[in-house]
C-alpha positions in Angstrom: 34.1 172.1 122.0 31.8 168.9 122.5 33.9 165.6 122.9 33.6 162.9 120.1 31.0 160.6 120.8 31.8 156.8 119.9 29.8 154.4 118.7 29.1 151.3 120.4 30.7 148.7 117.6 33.9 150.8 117.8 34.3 151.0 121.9 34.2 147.1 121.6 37.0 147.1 119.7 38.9 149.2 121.6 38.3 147.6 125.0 39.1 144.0 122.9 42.8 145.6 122.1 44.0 146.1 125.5 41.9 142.9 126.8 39.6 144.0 129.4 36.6 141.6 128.6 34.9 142.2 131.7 34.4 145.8 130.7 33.5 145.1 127.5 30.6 143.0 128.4 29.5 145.6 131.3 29.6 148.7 129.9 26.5 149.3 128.0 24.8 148.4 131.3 26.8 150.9 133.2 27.0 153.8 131.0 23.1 153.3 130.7 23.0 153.6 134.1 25.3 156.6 134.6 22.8 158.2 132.3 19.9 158.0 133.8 21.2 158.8 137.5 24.0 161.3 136.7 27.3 159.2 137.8 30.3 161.7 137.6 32.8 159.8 135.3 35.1 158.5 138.5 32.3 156.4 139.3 31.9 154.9 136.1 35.3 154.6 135.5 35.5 153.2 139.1 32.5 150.2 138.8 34.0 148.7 135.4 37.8 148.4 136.5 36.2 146.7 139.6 34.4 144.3 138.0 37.5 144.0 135.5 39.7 143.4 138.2 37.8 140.6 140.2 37.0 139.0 137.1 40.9 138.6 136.4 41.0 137.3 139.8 38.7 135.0 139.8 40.4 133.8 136.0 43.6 133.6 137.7 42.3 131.9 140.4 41.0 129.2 138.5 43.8 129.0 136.0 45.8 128.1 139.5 43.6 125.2 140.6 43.8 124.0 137.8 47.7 123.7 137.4 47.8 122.5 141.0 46.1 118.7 140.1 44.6 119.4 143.7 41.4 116.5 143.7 38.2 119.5 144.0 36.6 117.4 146.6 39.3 117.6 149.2 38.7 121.1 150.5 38.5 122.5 154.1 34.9 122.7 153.7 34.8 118.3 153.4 37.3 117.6 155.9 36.3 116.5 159.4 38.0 117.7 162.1 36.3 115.7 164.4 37.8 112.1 163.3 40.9 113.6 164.0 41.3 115.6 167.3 45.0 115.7 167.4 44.4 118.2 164.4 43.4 121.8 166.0 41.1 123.0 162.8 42.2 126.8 164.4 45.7 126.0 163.8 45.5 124.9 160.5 43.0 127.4 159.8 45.7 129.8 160.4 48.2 128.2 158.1 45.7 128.1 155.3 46.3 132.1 154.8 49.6 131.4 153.7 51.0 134.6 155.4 54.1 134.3 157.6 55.2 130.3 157.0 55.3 130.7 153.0 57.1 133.6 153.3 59.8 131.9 155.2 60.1 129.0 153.1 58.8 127.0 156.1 57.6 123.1 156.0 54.4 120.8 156.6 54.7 117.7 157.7 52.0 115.6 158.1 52.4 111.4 159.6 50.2 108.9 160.0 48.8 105.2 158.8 47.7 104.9 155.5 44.0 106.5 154.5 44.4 108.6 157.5 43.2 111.5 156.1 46.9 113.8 155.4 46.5 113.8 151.6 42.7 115.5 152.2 44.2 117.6 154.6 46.9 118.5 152.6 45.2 119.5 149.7 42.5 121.5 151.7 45.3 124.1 153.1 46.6 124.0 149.0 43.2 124.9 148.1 42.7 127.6 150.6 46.0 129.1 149.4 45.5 129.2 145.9 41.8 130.9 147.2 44.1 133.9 149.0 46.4 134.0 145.8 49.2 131.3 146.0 50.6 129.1 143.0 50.3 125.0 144.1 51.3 122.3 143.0 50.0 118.6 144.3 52.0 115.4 143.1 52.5 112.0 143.9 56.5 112.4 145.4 57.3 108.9 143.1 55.9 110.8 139.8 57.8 114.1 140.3 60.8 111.2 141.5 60.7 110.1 138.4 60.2 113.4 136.2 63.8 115.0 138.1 65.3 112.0 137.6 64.3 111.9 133.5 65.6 115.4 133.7 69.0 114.9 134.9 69.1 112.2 132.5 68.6 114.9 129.6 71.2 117.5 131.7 67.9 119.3 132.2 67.9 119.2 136.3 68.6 122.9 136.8 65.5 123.9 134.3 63.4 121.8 136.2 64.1 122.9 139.3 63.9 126.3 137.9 60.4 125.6 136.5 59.1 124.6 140.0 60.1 127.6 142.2 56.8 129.3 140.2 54.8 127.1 143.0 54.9 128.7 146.4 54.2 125.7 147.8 54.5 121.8 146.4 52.8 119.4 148.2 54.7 115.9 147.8 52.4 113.3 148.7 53.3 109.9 149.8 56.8 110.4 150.2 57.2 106.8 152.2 56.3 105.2 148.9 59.4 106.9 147.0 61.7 104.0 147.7 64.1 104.0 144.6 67.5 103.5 144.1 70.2 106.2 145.4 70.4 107.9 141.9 66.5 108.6 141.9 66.6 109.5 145.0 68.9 112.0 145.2 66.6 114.2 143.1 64.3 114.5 146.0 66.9 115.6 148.1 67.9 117.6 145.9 64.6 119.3 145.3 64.9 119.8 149.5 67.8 121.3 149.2 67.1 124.3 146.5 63.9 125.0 148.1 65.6 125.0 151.9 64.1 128.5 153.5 62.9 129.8 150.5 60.1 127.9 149.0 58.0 125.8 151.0 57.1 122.3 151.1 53.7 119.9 152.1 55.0 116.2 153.0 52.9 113.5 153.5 54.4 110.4 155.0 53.2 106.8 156.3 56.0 106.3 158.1 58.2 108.5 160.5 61.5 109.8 160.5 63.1 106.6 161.5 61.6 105.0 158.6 63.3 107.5 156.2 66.2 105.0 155.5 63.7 103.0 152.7 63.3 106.6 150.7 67.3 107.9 150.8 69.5 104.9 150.6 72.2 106.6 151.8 71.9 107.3 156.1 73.9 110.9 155.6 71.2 112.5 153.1 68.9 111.0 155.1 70.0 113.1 157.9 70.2 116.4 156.1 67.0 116.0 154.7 65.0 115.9 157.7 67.4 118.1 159.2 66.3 120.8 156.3 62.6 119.8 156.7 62.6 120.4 160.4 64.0 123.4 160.4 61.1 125.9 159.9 58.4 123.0 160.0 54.8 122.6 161.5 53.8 118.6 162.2 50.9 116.9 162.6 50.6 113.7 163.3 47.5 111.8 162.3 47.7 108.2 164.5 44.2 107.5 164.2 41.6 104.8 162.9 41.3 105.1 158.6 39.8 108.2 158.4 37.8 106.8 155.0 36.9 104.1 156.7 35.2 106.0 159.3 33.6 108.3 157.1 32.0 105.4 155.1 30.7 104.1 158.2 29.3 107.2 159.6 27.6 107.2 156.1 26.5 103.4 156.4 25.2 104.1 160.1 23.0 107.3 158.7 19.9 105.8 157.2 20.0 103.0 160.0 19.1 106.3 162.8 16.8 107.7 160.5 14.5 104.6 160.0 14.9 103.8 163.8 13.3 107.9 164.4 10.6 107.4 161.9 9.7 104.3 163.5 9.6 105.6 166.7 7.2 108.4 165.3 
């Protein structure tokens, strides 16, 4: 008995119901091919789902950067490792895969002056993650200060804090800047505490430890809190010239060395 043969209007609507675009768009193309050179139906079947499947991940990939408010320019790719040596590009190479520190609920810490370069740096190992498959989120540590604190106000704390375990990591940036009053405050610590060794965190800071006392008014969180950030923590501390500053001078100095060469020609 010869098997039905389906028309090419109704396979569209059938590959629309259980939502597998990709396929949809690529199948004429394939089964014209499998035609012509004899495919056994495994191989067919095979080439679509791949193509369905990295499309997905690709889509999902996206959808990710997109939540994470990560600025596109501040990749891996457009951060120089040579303005800042104390950096070793291997190590955080390694940390960009996400594999063993995420897992652990570990912490980055990254010091230094302002415009030293740790927010680029920070959001270049959140892009690489959310390129091998991790959820991210990037915020200014005074906005997401602010947004806890509106939530306790409402008796909606636990919710919150719920709602951000999705990320596997959360990069708060300028945490030196999140001098509030004890009651704001203590959402941050708070936020430390419920994601102590289970999910991690990215801190950037201008100032160090001992410096902490502007951010928690009160000298005991204080303690704890870096206590539970230096736990399972990797830190890098960026004591160097303004990393912008640099780069716009490198920029500046550019044209200068090429008129001097075609002068010289």
């Amino acid at each position: 008995m010869n098997a039905p043969a389906y028309e090419n209007g109704r396979l569209a609507l059938m590959l629309n119901e259980p939502r597998l675009p990709t396929i949809g768009r690529f199948w004429p193309e394939f089964a014209e091919r499998s035609d012509k050179e004899g495919w056994q139906a495994s191989r067919l079947l095979g080439a679509l789902l791949e193509h369905e499947l990295a499309e997905r991940a690709k889509r999902r990939i996206e959808r990710h950067r997109t939540e994470s408010h990560l600025d596109p320019t501040k990749t891996l790719a457009t951060f120089d490792f040579g303005m800042v040596p104390m950096v070793s590009k291997a190590h955080v190479t390694a940390l960009a895969t996400g594999e063993s520190w995420l897992e652990k609920g570990a912490t980055i810490l990254l010091f230094g002056p302002l415009r030293a370069g740790k927010s680029h740096l920070g959001s270049a190992i959140g892009h690489a993650l959310i390129d091998a498959g991790y959820r991210v989120l990037f915020t200014r540590t005074s906005e997401l200060v602010q947004k806890l604190q509106a939530a306790r106000q409402s008796l909606q704390l636990p919710s919150a804090l719920a709602k951000l375990d999705r990320f596997d990591l959360i990069i708060l940036d300028d945490l030196s800047y999140a001098r509030k009053d004890q009651a704001e405050t203590s959402v941050l610590f708070e936020l430390i505490a419920e994601r102590y060794e289970r999910k991690s965190l990215l801190i950037t800071a201008n100032q160090p430890f001992s410096g902490w006392n502007d951010v928690f008014p009160d000298p005991g969180m204080t303690v704890a809190a870096i206590d539970g950030l230096v736990h399972h923590s990797t830190i890098f501390e960026l004591y160097v010239e303004s990393y912008r500053r640099r780069k716009a001078s490198d920029k500046q100095s550019a044209p200068a060395t090429i008129t001097m060469e075609a002068r010289q020609l």
